[in-house]
C-alpha positions in Angstrom: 23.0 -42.0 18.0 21.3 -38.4 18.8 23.7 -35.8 20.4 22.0 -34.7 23.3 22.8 -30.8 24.6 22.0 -29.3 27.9 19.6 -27.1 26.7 18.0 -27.4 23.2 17.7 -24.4 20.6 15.8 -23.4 17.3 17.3 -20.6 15.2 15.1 -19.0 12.2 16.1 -17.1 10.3 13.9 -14.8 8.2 15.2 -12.8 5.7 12.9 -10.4 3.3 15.1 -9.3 0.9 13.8 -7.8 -2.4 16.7 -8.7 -4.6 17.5 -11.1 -7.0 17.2 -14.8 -6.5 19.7 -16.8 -8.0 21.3 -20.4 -8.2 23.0 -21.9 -5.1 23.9 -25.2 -5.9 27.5 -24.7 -5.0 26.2 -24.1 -1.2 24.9 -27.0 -1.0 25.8 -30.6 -1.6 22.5 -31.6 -3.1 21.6 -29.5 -5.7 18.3 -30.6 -5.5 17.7 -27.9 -3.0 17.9 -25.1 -5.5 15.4 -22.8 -5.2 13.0 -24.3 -7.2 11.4 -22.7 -10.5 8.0 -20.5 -10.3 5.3 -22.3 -10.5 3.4 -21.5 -13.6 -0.1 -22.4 -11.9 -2.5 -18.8 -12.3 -3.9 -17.6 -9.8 -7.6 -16.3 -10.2 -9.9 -13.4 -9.3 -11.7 -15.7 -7.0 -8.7 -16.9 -5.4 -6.8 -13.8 -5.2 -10.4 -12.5 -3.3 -10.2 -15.2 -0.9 -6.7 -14.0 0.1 -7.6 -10.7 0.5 -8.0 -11.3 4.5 -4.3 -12.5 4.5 -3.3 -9.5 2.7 -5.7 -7.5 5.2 -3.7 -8.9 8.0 0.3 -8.6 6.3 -0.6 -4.9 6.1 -2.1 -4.0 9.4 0.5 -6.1 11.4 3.3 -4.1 9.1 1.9 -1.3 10.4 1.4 -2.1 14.0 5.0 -3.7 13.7 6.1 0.2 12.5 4.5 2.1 15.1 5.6 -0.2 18.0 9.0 -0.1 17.0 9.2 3.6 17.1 10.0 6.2 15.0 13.1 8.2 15.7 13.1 11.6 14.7 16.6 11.5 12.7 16.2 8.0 12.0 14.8 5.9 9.1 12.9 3.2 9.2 12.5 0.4 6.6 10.5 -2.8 7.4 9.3 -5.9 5.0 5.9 -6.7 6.0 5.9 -9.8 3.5 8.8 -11.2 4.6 8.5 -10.7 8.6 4.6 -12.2 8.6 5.8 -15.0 6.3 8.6 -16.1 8.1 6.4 -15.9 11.6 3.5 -17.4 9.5 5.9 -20.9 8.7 7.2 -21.1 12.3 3.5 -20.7 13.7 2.9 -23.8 11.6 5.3 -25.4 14.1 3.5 -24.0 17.5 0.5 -25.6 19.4 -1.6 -24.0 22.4 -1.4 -20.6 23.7 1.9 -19.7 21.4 0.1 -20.6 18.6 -3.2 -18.5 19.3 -0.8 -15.8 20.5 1.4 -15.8 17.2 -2.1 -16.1 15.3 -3.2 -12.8 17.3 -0.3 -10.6 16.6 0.0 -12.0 12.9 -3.9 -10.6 12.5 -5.2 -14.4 11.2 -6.6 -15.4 14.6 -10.1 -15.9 12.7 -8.6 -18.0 10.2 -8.3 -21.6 10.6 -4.7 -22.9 10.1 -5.5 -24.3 6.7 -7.0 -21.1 5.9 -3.8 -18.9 6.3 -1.2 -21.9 4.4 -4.0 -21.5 1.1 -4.0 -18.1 1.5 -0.3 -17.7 1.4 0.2 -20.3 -1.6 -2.6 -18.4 -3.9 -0.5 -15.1 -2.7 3.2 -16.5 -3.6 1.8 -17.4 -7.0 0.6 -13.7 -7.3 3.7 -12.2 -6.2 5.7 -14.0 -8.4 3.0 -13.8 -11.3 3.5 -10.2 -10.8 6.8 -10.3 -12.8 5.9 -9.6 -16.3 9.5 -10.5 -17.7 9.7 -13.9 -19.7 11.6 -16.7 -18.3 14.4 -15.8 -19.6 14.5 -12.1 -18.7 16.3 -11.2 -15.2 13.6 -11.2 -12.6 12.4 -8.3 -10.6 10.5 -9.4 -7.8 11.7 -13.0 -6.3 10.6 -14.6 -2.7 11.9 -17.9 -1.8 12.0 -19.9 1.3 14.3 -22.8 3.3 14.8 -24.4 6.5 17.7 -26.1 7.8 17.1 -27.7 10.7 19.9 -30.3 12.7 21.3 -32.9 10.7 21.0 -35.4 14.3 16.6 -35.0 14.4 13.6 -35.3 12.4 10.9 -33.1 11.9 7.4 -33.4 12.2 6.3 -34.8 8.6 3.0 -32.4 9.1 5.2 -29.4 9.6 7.6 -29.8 6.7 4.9 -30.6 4.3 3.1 -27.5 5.4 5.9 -25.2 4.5 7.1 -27.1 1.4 3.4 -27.3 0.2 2.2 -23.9 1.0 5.4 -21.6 1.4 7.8 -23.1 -1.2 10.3 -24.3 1.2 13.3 -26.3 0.6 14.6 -28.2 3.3 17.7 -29.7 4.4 19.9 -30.7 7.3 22.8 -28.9 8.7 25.4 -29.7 11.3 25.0 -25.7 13.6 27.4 -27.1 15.9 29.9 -26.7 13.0 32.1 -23.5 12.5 31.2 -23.1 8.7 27.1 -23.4 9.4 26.8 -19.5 9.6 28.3 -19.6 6.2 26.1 -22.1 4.6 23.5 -19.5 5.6 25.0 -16.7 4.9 26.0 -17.4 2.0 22.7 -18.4 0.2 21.4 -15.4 1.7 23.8 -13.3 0.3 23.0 -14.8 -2.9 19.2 -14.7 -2.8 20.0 -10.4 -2.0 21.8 -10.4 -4.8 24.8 -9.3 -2.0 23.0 -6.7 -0.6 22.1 -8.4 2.6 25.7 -10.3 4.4 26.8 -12.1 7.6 23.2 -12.0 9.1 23.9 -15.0 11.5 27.8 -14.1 12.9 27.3 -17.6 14.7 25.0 -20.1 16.1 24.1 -20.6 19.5 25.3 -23.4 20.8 21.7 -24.6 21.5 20.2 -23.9 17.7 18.0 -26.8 15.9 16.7 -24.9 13.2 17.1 -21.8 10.9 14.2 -20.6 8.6 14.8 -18.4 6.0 12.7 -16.1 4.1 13.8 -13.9 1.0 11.9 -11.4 -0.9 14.0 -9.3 -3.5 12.3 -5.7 -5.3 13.9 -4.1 -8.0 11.8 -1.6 -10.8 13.0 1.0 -12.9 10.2 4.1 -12.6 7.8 4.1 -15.4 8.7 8.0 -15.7 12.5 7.9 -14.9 13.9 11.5 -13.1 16.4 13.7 -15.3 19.5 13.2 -13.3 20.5 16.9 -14.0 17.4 17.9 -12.4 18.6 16.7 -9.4 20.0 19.6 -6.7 21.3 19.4 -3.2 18.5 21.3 -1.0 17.3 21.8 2.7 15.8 18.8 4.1 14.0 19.5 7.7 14.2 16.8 10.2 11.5 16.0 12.4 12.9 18.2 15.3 13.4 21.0 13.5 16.9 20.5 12.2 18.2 21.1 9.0 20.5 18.7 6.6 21.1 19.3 2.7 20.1 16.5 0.8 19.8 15.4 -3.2 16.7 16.0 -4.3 15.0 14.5 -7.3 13.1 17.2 -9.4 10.2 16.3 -12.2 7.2 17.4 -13.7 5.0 14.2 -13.4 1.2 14.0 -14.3 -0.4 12.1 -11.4 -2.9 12.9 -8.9 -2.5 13.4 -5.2 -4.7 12.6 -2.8 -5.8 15.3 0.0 -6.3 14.8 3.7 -6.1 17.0 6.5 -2.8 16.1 7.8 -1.4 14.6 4.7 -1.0 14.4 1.0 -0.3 10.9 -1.0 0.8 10.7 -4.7 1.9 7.3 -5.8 4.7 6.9 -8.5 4.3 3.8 -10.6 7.0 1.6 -11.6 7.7 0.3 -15.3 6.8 -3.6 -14.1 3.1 -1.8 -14.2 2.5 -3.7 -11.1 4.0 -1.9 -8.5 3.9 1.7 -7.3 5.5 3.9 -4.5 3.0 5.0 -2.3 4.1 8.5 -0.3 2.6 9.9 2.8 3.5 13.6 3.0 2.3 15.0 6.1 1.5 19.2 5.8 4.0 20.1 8.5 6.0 18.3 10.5 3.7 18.4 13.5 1.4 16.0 11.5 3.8 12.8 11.0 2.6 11.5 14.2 -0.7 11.8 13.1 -0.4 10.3 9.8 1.3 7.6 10.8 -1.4 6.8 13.8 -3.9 7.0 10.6 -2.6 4.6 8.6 -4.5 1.1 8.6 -4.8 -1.7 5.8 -8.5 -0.6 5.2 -7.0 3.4 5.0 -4.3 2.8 2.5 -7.1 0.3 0.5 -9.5 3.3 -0.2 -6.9 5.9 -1.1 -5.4 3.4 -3.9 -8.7 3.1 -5.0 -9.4 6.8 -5.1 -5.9 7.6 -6.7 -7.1 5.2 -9.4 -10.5 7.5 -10.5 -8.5 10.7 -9.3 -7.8 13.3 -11.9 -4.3 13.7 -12.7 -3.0 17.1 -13.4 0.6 18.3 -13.7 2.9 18.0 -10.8 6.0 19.1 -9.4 7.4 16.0 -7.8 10.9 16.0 -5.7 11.7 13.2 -3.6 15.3 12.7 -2.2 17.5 10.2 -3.6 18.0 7.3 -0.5 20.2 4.9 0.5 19.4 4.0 3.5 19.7 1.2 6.3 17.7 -0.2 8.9 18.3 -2.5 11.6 16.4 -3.5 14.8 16.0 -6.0 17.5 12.2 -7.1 17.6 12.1 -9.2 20.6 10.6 -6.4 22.9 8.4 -5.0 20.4 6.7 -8.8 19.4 6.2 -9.3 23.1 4.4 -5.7 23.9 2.4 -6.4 20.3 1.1 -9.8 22.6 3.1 -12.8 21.9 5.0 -13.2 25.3 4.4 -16.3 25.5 6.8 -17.4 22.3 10.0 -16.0 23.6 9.6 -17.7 27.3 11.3 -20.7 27.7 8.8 -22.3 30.2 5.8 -21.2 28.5 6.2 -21.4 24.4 5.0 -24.4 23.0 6.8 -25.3 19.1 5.9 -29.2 19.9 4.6 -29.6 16.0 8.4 -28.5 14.3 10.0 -31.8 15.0 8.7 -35.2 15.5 7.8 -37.1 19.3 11.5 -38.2 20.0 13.2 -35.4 19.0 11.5 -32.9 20.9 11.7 -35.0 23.4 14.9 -35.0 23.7 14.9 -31.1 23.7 13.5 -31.5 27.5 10.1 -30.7 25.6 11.5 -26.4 25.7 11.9 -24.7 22.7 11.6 -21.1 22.8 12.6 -17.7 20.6 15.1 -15.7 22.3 15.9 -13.1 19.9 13.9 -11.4 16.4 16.6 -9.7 14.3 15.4 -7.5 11.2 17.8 -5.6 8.8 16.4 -3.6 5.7 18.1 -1.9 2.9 16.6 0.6 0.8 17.9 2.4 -2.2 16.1 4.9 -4.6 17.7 6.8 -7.2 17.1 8.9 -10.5 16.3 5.6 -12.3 13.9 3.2 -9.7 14.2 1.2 -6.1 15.8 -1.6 -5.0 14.8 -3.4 -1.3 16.0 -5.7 0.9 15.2 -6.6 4.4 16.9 -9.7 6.3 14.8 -11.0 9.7 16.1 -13.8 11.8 15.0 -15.5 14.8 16.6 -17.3 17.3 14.7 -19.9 19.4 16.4 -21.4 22.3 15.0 -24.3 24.5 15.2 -24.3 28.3 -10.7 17.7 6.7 -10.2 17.7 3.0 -7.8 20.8 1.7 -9.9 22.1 -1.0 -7.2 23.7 -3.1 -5.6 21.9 -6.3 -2.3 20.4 -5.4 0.2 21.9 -8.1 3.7 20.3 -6.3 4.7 17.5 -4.1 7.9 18.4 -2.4 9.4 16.0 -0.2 11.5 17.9 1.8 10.5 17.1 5.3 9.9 13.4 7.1 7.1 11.7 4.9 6.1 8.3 5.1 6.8 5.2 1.9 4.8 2.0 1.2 5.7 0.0 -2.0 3.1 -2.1 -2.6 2.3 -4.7 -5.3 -0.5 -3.5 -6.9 -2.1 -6.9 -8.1 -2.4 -8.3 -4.5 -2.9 -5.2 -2.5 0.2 -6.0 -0.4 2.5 -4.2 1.3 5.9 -5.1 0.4 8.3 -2.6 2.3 7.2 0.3 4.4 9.1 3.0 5.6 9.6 6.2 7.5 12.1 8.6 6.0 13.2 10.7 8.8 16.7 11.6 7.1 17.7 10.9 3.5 21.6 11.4 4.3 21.4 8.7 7.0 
């Protein structure tokens, strides 16, 4: 027989972490629920083109995502544009109506049919994970993986759990969240898809929850052109209001070119995968980070790749600070304000397609988010980057300069996208505000 609760919750939890996925099978009873292997299927010019409006729409909402949340001027800020559109992508598959068109707004595929957006996001998974040029049995450096636990006592709609298997990769499995040790099961395959860099997202489940949705996406790439760590000197950095903090900053000569706008500068360090790069937005002064960052669009950041590719390179001072840095935010308010209000109010958000007829039934037909959680870790030293990013929701029921550039010295707030190069997309972005914070 069903439990039946008061009031009737969904938790999902989506975590982008760019670290390494591993084995779980001693989280889990049934180690058919490993993560399962890559598949080997290639993905082609054709398809990759079709996906470009996907990628289109990861980018811009990572951006919109940025700027709504707000940039502090001693703060950094790290968010995974993959991870947070992927994990809202999977639970729109579970929303009908209003919510849905809503969620489909603010996510940037409301001209895309349904079908449309689930392709699009197989053909780019593929990519993604095609993107690792290490053999099988090298250690990875890019991972993404997917699950869903939803309450043991229900049943999900068969259409909504062969969408996310089919298109996103997701393993799925019950789990009792009325039990003590659920946040744990969570946790700890979390932990273990972030390689331990991402812990104790969940510290317990509501007493409402139905379902948790997990994403993970996991960086990690020496530079192609390491920095000498003896080059490396504590110097001024100046914060965005003027202040000053002294901060280790990574000196070399690097041939590369930079490309010139009238409130900023953008060089792009490659990585040695020779698939990803560090794109960074230097603003001139300080008084142009607000203008940089309004510039920023999908279709911006798409023509400057493509003129750093024909630029000519020359030789360049590079120094960019060494960061370890963490970011966590609460993005309930901002989701709503970016025009999906209707998602987080218990009377109005329709998620009728997650489980089957009785089940949501017996949630009194009200399932609703109540909170959007995203955590980010980002690290960059002498030798490469490492990313992570944890997101979870809860859903409850009831003018061109014209001289040469000879140095690019980041001492002063710039702005970071590392982006996979094959695809286009956006993988973290990031506005680094203070390198000691």
């Amino acid at each position: 027989m069903k439990k039946h609760f008061k009031a009737f919750g969904l938790l999902l939890t989506f975590v982008s972490t760019i670290l390494l996925l591993q084995a779980c099978a001693d989280l889990f009873a049934d180690t058919s629920l490993d993560i399962p292997p890559p598949r080997t299927t290639s993905v082609s010019e054709e398809e990759l083109e079709e996906a470009q409006p996907l990628v289109t729409a990861i980018n811009d909402f990572g951006l919109n995502l940025m700027r709504e949340n707000g940039v502090k001027s001693q703060e950094n800020l790290v968010i995974s544009p993959v991870s947070v559109h992927s994990a809202l992508s999977m639970t729109k598959n579970g929303a009908d109506g209003e919510t849905r068109e809503q969620m489909a707004a603010v996510l940037g595929v409301d001209a895309l049919a349904e079908d449309e957006v689930n392709e699009s996001w197989r053909t780019l998974i593929d990519s993604l994970r095609a993107s690792d040029p290490h053999p099988a049995s090298a250690p990875r450096t890019f991972t993404l993986a997917n699950a869903i636990w939803y309450q043991e006592d229900f049943t999900l709609s068969p259409l909504f759990e062969s969408s996310v298997q089919d298109s996103y990769d997701a393993i799925v499995a019950p789990l009792d969240f009325v039990n003590p040790r659920a946040p744990r099961t969570v946790n700890n395959w979390i932990s273990r898809q972030t390689d331990g860099l991402i812990e104790n997202v969940i510290e317990e489940f509501s007493a409402d929850a139905v379902m948790c949705l997990v994403n993970t996406v996991y960086f990690q790439s020496n530079w192609s052109q390491p920095f000498e760590q003896m080059a490396t000197r504590y110097e001024d950095f100046t914060r965005l209001d003027g202040t000053v903090v002294s901060t280790p900053l990574m000196h070399s000569q690097k041939w590369l070119g930079v490309y010139q706008d009238e409130n900023f500068n953008v060089a792009n360090l490659r990585y040695a995968d020779n698939k990803s790069s560090l794109y960074i937005f230097l603003p001139h002064t300080n008084e142009q980070f607000d203008a940089t960052l309004v510039s920023l669009s999908s279709e911006r950041i798409r023509e400057i790749r493509r003129d750093l590719t024909i630029a000519e390179g020359a030789e360049i001072e590079v120094a960019i600070p060494k960061i370890d840095t963490e970011f966590s935010s609460e993005l309930r308010t901002v989701l709503i304000d970016m025009g999906m209000p209707d998602a987080f109010d218990m009377r109005s958000a329709d998620f009728s397609r997650m489980f089957d007829a009785e089940s949501f039934a017996a949630f009194n037909e009200e399932l609703f988010i109540s909170k959007v959680l995203h955590s980010t870790r980002l690290i960059i030293d002498e030798d490469g980057t490492t990313a992570a990013a944890a997101t979870v929701v809860e859903v409850l029921a009831g003018g061109m300069p014209t001289e040469p550039v000879t140095e690019f010295i980041c001492d002063r707030p710039f702005i970071i996208a590392l982006v996979d190069d094959v695809t286009g997309t956006i993988l973290f972005l990031g506005a680094v505000m203070d390198p000691t914070q």
